[in-house]
Every structure is written in C-alpha cells, then in structure tokens.
N, C-alpha and C positions, 0 to 999 in steps of 0.2 A: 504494500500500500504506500511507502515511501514514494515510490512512484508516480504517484497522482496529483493534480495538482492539490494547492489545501483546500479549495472551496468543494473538490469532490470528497477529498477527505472528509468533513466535516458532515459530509451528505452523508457519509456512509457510516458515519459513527449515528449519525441519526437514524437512519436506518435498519441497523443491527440491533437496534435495541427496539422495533419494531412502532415508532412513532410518529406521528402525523407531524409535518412541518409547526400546524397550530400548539399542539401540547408539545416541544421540543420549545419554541417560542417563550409557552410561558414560564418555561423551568427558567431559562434565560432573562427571563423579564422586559422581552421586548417582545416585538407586533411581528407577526408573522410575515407580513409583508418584508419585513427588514432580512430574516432570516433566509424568506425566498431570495434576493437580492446577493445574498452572501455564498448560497449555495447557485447561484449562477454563477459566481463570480464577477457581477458587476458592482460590487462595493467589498471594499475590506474593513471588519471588525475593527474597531480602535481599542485600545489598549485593555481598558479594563473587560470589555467584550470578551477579548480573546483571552482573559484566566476565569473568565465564567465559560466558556467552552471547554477549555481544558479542564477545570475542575468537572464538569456535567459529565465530560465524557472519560474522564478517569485518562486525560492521554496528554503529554507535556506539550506546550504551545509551540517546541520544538519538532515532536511526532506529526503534530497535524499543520505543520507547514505554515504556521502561522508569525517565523518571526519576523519577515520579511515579505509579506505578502503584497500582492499586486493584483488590482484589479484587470480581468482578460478583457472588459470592454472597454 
C-alpha cells in the first residue's frame, strides 16, 4: 500500500474498516463533503486533520502519505 498515492490511502483505511465516507466524517469531525475532496485528492488535510486520521486509522501520518502531500488537481 506504500505505493498508493495518500489520498487512496486514506480511502482504503476507510474502507477496510467497512465505513461510509459520512460516518468516517464524523469520527473526524468534519463534513463529508471535505473528506470526499481528500479522498479525491483534490485538497490536502492541514495539519491537525492529518493526526486525527492517523490516530482514526491507527496508521503514522508517515504510513498514509501524508507528510508531504499534494493535491493531484
């Protein structure tokens, strides 16, 4: 999975844990709309975002490609 960009990453850690973008969202504390955006990859997470991902999905902000991210649009 190292291989992926991070914004699939992050799809797939939501996904394996069998969650709708909406309930994934609110673990996060943001709008789902934001979260679809992230898992496009057209906006990247800001700081504190991306240790409330890493903490949700038990994986280091280094694992999910997020210490330097870039949006692909």
């Amino acid at each position: 999975m190292l291989n992926k960009p991070w914004h699939k990453r992050i799809q797939y850690e939501r996904l394996k844990r069998g969650w709708s973008q909406e309930k994934a969202a609110e673990h996060l504390g943001v709008d789902a709309r934001v979260l679809r955006d992230w898992e496009a990859g057209c906006h990247v997470p800001i700081g504190k975002h991306r240790q409330r991902l890493s903490q949700l999905y038990g994986r280091s902000i280094e694992k999910l490609g997020l210490v330097n991210p870039k949006p692909i649009k």
